[in-house]
DOBADREN-669539 format. One record per residue: y, x, z of N, C-alpha, C in turn. Coordinates in steps of 0.001 Angstrom, whole numbers, plus 500000, padded with zeros to 6 digits. Atoms other than C-alpha are relative to their C-alpha. Layout:
BEGIN
  n.north  n.east    n.up  ca.north  ca.east   ca.up  c.north  c.east    c.up
        Y       X       Z         Y        X       Z        Y       X       Z
...
END
This chain:
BEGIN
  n.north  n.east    n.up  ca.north  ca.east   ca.up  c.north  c.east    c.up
   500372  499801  498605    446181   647209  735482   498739  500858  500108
   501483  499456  500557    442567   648604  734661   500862  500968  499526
   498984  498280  500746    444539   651883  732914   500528  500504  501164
   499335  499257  498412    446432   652298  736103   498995  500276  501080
   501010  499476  499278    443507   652106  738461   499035  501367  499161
   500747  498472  500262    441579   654997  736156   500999  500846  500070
   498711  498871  499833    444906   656962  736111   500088  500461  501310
   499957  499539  498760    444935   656806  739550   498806  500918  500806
   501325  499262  499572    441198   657588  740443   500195  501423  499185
   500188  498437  500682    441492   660578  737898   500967  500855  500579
   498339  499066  499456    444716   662045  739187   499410  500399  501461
   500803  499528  498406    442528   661839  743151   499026  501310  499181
   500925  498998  501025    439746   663850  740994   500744  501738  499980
   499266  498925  500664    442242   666377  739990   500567  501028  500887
   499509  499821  498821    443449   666807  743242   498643  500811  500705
   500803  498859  499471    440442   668231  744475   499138  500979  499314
   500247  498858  500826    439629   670436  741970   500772  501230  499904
   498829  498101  499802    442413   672797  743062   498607  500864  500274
   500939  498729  499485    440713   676244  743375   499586  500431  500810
   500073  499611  498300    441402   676665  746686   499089  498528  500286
   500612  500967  499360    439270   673327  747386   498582  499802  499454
   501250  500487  499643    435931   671926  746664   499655  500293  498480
   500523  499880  501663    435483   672715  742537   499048  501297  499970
   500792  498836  500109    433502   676080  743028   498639  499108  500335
   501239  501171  499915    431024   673428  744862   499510  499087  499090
   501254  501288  500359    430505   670456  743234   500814  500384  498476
   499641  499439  501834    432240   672266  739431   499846  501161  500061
   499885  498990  500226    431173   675528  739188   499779  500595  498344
   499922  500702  501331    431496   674593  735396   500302  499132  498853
   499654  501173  500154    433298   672155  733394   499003  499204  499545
   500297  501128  500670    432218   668786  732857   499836  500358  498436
   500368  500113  501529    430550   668660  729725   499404  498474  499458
   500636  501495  500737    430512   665091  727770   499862  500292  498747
   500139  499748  501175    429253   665196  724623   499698  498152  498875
   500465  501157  500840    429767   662135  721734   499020  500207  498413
   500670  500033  500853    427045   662004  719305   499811  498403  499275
   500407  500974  499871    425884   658755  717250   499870  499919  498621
   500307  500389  501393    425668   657038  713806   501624  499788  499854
   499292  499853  500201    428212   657274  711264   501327  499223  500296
   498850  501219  499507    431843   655401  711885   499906  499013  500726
   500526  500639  498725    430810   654181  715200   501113  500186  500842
   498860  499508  499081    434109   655654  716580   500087  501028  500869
   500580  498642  498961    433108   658624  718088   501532  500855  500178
   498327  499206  500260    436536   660307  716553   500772  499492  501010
   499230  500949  499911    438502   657556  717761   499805  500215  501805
   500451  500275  498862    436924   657109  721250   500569  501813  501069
   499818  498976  498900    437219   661158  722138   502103  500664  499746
   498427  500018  499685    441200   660895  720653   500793  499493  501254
   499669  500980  498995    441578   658369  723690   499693  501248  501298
   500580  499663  498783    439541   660653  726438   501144  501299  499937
   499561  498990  499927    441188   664131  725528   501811  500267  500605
   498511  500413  500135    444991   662688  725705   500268  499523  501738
   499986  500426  498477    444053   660763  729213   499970  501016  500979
   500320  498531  499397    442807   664235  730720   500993  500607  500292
   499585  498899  499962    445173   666480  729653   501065  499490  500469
   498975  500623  499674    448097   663918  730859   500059  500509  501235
   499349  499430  498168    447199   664532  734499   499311  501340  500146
   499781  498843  499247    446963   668007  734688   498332  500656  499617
   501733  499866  500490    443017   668541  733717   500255  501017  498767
   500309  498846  500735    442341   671878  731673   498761  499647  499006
   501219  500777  501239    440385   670179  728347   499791  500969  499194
   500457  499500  501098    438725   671898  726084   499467  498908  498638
   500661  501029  500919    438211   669971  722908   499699  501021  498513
   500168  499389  501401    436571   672364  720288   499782  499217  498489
   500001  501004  500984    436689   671579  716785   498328  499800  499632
   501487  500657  500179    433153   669393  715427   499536  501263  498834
   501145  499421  500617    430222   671369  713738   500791  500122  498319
   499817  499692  501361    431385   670431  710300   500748  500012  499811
   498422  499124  500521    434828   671679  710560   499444  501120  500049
   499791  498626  499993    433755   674872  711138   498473  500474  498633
   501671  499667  500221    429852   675116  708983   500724  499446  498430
   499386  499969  501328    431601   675652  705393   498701  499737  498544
   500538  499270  501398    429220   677228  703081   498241  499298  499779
   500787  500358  500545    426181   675385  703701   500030  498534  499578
   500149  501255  500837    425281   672255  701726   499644  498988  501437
   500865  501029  499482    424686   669042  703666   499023  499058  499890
   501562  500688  500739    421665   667733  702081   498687  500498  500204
   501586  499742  499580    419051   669245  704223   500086  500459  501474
   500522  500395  499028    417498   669797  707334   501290  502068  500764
   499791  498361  499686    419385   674246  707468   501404  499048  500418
   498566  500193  499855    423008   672285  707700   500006  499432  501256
   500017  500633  498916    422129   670392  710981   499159  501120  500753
   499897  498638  499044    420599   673893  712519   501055  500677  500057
   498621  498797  499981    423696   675696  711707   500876  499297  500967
   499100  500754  499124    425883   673015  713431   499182  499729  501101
   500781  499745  498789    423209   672873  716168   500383  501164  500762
   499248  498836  499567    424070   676610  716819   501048  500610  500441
   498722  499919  499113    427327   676450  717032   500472  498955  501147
   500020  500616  498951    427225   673467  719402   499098  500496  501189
   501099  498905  498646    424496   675556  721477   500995  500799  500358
   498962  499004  499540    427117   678308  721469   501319  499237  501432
   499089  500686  499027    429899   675988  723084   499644  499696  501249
   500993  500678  498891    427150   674903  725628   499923  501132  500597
   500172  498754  499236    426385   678301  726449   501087  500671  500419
   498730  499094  499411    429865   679723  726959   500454  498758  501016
   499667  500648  499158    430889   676765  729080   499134  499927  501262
   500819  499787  499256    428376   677557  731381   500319  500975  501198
   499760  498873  499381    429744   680751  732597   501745  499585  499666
   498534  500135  500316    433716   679163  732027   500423  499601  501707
   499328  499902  498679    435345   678970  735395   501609  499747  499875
   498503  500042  500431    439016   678165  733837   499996  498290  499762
   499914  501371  500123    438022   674550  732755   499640  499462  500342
   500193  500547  499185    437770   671692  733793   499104  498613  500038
   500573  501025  500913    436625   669465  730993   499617  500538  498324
   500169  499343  501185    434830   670238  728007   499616  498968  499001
   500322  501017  500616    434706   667197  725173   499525  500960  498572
   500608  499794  500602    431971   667643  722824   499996  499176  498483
   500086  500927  501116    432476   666131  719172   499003  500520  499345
   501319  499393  500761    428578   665968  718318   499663  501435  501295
   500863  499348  499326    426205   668540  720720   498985  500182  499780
   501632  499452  500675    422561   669182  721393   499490  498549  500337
   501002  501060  500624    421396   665707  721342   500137  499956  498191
   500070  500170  501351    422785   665465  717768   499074  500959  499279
   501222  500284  500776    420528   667428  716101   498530  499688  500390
   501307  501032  500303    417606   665810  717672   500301  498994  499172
   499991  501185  501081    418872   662923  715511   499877  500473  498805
   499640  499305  501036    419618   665178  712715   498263  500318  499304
   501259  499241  500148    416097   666704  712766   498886  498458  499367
   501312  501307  500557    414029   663084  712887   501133  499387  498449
   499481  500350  500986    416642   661943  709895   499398  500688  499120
   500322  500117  501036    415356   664236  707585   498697  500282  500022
   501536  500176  499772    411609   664108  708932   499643  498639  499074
   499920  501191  500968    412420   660559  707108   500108  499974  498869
   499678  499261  501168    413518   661887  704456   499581  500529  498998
   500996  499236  500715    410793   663902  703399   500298  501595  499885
   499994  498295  500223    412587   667280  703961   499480  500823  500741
   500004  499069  498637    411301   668755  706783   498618  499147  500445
   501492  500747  499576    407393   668395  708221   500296  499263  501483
   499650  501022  498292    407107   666284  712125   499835  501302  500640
   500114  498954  499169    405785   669955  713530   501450  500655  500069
   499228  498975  500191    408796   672028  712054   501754  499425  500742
   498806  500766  499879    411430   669057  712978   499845  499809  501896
   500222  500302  498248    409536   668666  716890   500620  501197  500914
   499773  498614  499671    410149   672558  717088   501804  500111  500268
   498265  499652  500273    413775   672515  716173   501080  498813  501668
   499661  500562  498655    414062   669704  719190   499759  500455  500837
   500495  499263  499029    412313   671116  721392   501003  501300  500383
   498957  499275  499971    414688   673979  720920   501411  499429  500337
   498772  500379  499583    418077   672426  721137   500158  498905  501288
   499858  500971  498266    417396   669744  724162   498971  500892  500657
   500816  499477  498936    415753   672467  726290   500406  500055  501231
   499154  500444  498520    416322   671963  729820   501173  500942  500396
   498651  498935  499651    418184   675313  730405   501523  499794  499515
   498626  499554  500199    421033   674352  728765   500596  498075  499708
   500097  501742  499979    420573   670393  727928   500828  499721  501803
   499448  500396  499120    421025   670010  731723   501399  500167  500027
   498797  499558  499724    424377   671278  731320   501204  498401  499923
   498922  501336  500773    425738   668270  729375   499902  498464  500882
   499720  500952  499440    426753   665974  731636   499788  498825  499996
   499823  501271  500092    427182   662529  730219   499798  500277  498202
   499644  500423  501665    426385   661793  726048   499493  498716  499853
   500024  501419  500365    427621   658827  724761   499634  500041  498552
   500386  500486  501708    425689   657383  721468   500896  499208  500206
   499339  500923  500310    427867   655725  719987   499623  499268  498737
   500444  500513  501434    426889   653119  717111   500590  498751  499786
   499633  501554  500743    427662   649508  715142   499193  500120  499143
   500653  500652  501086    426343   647145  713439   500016  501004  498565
   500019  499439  501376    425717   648765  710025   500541  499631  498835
   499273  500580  500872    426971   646470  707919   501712  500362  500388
   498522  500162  499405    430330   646844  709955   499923  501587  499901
   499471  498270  500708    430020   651038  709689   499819  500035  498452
   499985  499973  501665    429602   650571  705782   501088  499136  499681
   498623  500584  500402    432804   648567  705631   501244  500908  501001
   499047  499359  499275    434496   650726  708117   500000  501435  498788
   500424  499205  500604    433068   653374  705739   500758  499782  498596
   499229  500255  501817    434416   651559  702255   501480  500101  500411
   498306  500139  499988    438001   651473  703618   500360  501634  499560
   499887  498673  499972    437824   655298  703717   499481  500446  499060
   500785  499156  501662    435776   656715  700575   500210  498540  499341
   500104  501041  501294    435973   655240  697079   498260  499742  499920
   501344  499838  499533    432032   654341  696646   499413  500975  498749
   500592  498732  500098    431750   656875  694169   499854  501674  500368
   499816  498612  499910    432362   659884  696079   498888  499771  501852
   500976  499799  498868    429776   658600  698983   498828  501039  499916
   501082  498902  499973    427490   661598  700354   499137  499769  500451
   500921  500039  499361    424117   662009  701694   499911  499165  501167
   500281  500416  498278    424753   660521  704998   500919  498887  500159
   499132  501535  499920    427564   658050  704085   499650  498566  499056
   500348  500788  501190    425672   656014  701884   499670  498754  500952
   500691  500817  499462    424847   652436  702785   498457  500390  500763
   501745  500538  499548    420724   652812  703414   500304  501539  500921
   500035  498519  498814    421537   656412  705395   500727  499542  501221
   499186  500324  498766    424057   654857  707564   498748  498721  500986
   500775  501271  499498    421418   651734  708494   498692  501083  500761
   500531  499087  499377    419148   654586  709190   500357  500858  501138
   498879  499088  498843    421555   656892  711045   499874  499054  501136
   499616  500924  498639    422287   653510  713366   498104  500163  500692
   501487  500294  499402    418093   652990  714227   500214  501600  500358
   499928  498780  499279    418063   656787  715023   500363  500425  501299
   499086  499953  499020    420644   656891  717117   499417  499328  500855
   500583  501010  499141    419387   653707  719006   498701  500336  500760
   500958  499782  499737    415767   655168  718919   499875  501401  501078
   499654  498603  499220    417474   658631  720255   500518  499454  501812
   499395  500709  499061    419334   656732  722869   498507  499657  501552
   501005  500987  498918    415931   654965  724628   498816  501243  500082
   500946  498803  499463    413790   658217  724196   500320  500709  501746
   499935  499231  498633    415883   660066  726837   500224  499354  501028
   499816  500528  498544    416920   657569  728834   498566  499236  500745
   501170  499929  499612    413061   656673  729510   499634  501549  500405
   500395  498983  498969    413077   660834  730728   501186  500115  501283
   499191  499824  499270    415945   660365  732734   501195  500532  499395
   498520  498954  499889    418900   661945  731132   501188  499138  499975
   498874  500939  499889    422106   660965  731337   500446  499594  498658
   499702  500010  501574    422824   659384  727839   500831  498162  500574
   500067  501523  499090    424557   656229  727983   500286  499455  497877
   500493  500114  501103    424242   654031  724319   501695  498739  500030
   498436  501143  500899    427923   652114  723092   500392  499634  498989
   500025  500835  501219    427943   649822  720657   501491  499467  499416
   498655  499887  499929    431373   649574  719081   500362  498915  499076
   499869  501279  500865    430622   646302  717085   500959  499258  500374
   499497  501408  499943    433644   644033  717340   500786  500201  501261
   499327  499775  499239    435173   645519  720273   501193  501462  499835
   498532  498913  500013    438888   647481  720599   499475  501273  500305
   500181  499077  499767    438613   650852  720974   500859  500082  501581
   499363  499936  498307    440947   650809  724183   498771  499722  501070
   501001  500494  499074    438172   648720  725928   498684  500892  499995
   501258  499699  499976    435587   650415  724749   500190  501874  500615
   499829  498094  499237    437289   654139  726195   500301  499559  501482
   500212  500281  498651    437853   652259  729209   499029  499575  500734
   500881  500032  499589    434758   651598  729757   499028  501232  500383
   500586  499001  499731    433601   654928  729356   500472  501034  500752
   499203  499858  498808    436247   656142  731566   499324  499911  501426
   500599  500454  498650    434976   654411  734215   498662  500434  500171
   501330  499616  499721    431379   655618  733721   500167  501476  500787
   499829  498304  499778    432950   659382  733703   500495  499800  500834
   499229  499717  499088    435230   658809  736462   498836  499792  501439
   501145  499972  498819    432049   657639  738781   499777  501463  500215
   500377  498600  500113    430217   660509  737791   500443  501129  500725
   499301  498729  499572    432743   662857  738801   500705  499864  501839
   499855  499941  498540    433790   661143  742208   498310  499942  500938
   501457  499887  499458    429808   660931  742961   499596  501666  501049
   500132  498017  499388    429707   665020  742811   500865  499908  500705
   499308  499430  499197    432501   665488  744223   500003  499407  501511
   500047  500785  498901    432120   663054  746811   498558  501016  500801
   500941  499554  499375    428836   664621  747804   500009  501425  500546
   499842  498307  499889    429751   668246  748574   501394  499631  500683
   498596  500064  499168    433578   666956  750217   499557  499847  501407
END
């Protein structure tokens, strides 16, 4: 019943986003959500659910592929591999800006992620606090930060992403970032990333994916996005 009421509210949504109606106003840009968070938190999982709901009723999705499908050649064991995938998530940010064709743009990973990326290996010891403040400062800058709509952190318990984690790797082929004590780190990051911005206001919202279905937990975020979007639109109809 809950599935049918967001089906329904989204399908009204959709409806006034014809061209000929009110989307030049209150969308002169798609929606941009972006999921960032700590490792096997469901981020995958969560934007398989959103992209499928979208494109069902009629909604023009963009779902580019994540940073480290495309960011081959450099190593992930330092602070240059989370600028490069910064860049090309800046890029996506910046062409959706000036996109007028879509309608929805789902972000796997954006420009909050490497602020997380950046204080991870400030921890680390690779990277100084000036050279890592700089590289934030750069990627959440308002000009283009404002763009991004809604980002959901997503995280779990740690113990529970390091067993979600052993089902999937053998434990000798764990990397830099999938290791037990990186993932327990990754989660406080995330968490600590989470309460920075939402003490400046941004829209971030923080989902904890400990112990709950993934259905519930995309219907919940459903419902955050589907406000959102009858808010604007409501205000300019």
């Amino acid at each position: 019943m809950a599935e049918l009421r967001l089906t329904e509210r989204a399908r009204r949504i959709r409806e006034l986003l014809d061209p000929q109606g009110i989307k030049h106003a209150a969308l002169p840009r798609p929606v941009i959500l972006e999921f960032t968070g700590s490792p096997d938190a469901g981020k995958t999982t969560l934007i398989d659910i959103f992209d499928p709901f979208f494109r069902r009723l009629d909604f023009q999705v963009e779902r580019p592929q994540e940073g480290a499908e495309v960011v081959r050649h450099i190593p992930r064991t330092g602070p240059e591999y989370n600028v490069r995938t910064g860049i090309y998530q800046l890029g996506l940010v910046l062409d959706a800006m000036h996109d007028r064709r879509t309608d929805l743009l789902i972000l796997d990973r954006g420009l909050y992620d490497p602020w997380c990326w950046m204080e991870y290996w400030v921890r680390k010891g690779k990277i100084d606090q000036p050279t890592a403040r700089a590289y934030q400062r750069f990627f959440t800058d308002p000009r283009w930060r404002s763009a991004v709509d809604i980002c959901f952190f997503t995280v779990c318990d740690p113990e529970e992403a390091i067993r979600r984690n052993s089902k999937a790797l053998p434990e000798d082929v764990l990397g830099e970032t999938t290791n037990p004590e990186s993932i327990r780190l990754l989660v406080d990051i995330a968490r600590e990333a989470h309460r920075f911005w939402q003490r400046r206001g941004a829209p971030v919202v923080l989902v904890d994916t400990t112990g709950v279905e993934p259905r519930q937990v995309a219907a919940m975020l459903l419902d955050r996005t589907l406000a959102m979007l009858e808010e604007r639109l409501g205000a300019v109809s």
